[in-house]
C-alpha positions, 0 to 999 in steps of 0.5 A: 500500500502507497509503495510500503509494507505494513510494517514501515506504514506503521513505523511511518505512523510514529508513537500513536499507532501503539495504542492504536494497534492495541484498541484494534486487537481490543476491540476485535477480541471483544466483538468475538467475545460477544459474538460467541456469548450472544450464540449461545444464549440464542433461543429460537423464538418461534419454536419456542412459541409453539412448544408453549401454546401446545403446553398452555392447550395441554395444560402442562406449563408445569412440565415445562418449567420442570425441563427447562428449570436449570437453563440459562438462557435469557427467554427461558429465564423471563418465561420461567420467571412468569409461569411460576408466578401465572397465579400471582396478580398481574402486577405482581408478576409483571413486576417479577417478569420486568426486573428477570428480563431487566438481570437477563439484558445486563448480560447481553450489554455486559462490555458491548459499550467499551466497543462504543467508547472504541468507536469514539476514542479511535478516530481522535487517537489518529487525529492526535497522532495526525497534528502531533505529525504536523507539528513536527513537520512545521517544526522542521521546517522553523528549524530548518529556516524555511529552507524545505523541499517540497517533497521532504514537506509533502512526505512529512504531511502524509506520514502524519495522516497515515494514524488518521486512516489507521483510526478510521479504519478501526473505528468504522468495524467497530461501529458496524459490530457495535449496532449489530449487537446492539441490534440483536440485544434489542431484538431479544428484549422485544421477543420477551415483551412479546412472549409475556404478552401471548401468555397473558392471552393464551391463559386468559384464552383458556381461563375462558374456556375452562369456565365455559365447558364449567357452565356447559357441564353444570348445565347438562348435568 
């Protein structure tokens, strides 16, 4: 790249590509961290609707809290959270229910904002190494009495712009991982609002067919 090996741009670059090879190697072993994280504490949504209406239609809530009571995951946990509490009043539960996803979500959040503060802090490190590059190069030339060739000049400025590039180019990865975790954690608060909400109406569903087979029974009886 511009004639030069990786290992001489980064010599070019001067004392801020360090710290600026530091926050990449960071920020790429956060991203994986998250990543594998997130992975394994994906639930499928929809098959897991569909094995609850089949348990609600049953009547056997209680069987699923039995298979699924030692799991970790964090719509397991919100809908365990809410079936041991169906028979409490609603404010109770919900309140129950909204403080379990709140703990589950902090997982999903834990370290994702130092890929923020990567984000930010990135570009203003190469923008630092970018001036501190230009001071020396107009240093230079002061010292030199103004007697600089245009090309030890130019040479001078496109060194000093080479850890804005460097910064840029780690922050733009950065952004783009951050609001995909972003976008997946949101995502799964979304699906535990959702999941408490069709429970709510699948047992009043069935609380209402329950009474109605009651007055049919006692009717005919």
């Amino acid at each position: 790249m511009w004639g030069q090996n990786l290992s001489e741009l980064f010599e070019r670059g001067g004392p801020v590509m360090w710290p600026l090879l530091a926050c990449s190697i960071l920020a790429t072993a956060l991203f994986a961290e998250r990543l594998l994280v997130y992975i394994k504490l994906r639930v499928a949504y929809g098959p897991l609707l569909s094995d609850l209406r089949s348990k609600v239609d049953g009547r056997l809530l209680d069987d699923w809290v039995v298979v699924h009571e030692s799991s970790a995951k964090p719509l397991h946990c919100v809908v365990l959270s809410y079936l041991r509490n169906r028979r409490s009043g609603k404010a109770f539960r919900d309140q129950v229910v909204a403080r379990e996803a709140s703990q589950q979500m902090a997982r999903y959040d834990c370290r994702l904002n130092w890929l923020g503060i990567l984000t930010h802090a990135t570009p203003l490190l190469g923008l630092l190494g970018t001036v501190a590059g230009l001071v020396d190069a107009f240093h230079e030339i002061e010292v030199r009495g103004g007697q600089v060739q245009p090309g030890d000049l130019a040479a001078g400025i496109w060194s000093a712009l080479l850890t804005t590039v460097c910064g840029l180019s780690i922050a733009l990865p950065c952004l783009a991982a951050y609001h995909l975790l972003q976008s997946v954690a949101g995502k799964v608060a979304l699906q535990m609002q959702w999941v408490t909400s069709q429970l709510d109406e699948w047992l009043v569903e069935a609380s209402l067919r329950s009474d109605l087979q009651a007055d049919q029974l006692e009717s005919e009886s």
